[in-house]
Residue, then its C-alpha position, 0 to 999 in steps of 0.5 A: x597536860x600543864x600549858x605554856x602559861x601555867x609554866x610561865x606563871x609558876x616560874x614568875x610565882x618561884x621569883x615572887x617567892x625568891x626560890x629561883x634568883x637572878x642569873x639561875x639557868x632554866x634548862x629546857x630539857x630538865x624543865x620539860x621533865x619536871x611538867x612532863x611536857x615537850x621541850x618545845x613548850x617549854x621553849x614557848x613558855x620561856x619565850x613568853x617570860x622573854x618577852x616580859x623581860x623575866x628571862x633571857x637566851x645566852x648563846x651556846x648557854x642556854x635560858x637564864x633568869x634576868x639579871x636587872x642592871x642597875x639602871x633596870x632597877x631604877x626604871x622599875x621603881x620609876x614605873x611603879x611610882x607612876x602606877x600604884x599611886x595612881x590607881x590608888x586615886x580613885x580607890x574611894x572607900x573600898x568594901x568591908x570584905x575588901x579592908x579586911x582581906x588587906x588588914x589580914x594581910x598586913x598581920x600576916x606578914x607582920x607575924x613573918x616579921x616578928x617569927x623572922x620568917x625571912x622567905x615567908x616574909x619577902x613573899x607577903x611584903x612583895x604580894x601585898x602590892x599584888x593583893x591591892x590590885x586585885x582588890x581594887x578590881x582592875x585585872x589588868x593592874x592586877x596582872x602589870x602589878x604581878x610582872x612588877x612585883x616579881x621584876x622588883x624581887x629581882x632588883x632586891x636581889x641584887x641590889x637591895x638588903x632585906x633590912x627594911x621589912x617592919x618599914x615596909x610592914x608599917x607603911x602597907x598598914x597606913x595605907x590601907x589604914x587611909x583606904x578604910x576612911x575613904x582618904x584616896x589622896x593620902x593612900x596615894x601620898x603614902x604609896x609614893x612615899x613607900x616606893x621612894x623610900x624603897x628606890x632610896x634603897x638600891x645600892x649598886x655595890x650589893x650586885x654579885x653577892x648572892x649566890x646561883x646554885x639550882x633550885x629548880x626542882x624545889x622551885x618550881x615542882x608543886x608539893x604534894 
């Protein structure tokens, strides 16, 4: 039987990857179908996500995933301002292994980019603040930097264009291109600048325009 948990992940997963959006119903009865479980496991994995700020009850509506107001928006780029450099400081020179798996990441989402793979390459430029933390090994960075991404793909959304991919690309390669040379301080200067530039993006005028038809069975339904 699929756990709680594992409903919760799969929908954080569904927002990293944009197939479920901002403001987008999550039915407990249409969910329940989907993992064949009880509705009430469903209703405790929903609570779990309301309780990481992903989701939301509306009365007499049901479950709906989050819509960040602006101000929301500003405080996630306020708290990874304040993470992702710091747990860059003390990153050292990571090893051979763990440069390569960040170097073979940045190529992937520079060959999404240069295909104009628009969903591959949103999932790859967010997963990547992911992937640095698992990397540098803290599994609790790990999971904070999992409900940040996802919150952060939530933000985009609404509030931000997608126009900014190849920067995002160029500046994840400097970073790890100063983690490879053991420059701590500078991966963490280049991270702050990289989010500052992404929070100098959020434009309030942009919330509304997308649309909320139900992806939920495409989303959230493993393929076989």
């Amino acid at each position: 039987m699929v756990t709680l948990s594992a409903i919760a992940q799969r929908v954080v997963r569904s927002i990293l990857e944009r197939k479920i959006k901002p403001g987008e119903r999550l039915g407990e009865q249409e969910l329940a179908g989907l993992f064949a479980v009880s509705r009430t496991v469903v209703r405790e994995a929903l609570m779990q996500l309301q309780a990481r700020g992903f989701v939301e009850v509306r009365p007499r509506s049901g479950w709906f995933v989050v819509e960040p107001s602006f101000e929301d928006a500003k405080q996630t780029y306020a708290a990874r301002r304040v993470i992702e450099p710091g747990m860059l400081r003390d990153a050292g020179k990571p090893l051979q292994a763990v440069l390569r798996r960040l170097r073979e990441h940045v190529a992937e989402e520079r060959e999404a980019i240069k295909n104009s793979d628009a969903a591959t390459r949103s999932v790859l430029l967010a997963d990547f603040h992911v992937c640095l933390a698992e990397c540098l090994g803290n599994r609790f960075l790990c999971a904070t930097m999992i409900d940040l991404s996802a919150r952060t793909t939530l933000v985009s959304a609404l509030y931000q264009s997608t126009s900014a991919a190849q920067e995002s690309n160029t500046d994840h390669a400097d970073i790890v291109a100063a983690l490879a040379i053991g420059d701590s301080a500078g991966a963490e200067m280049l991270m702050r600048k990289h989010i500052d530039a992404l929070a100098a993006t959020l434009d309030e005028n942009r919330a509304g325009l997308g649309s909320g038809r139900d992806r939920l069975r495409e989303a959230l339904v493993p393929s076989r």
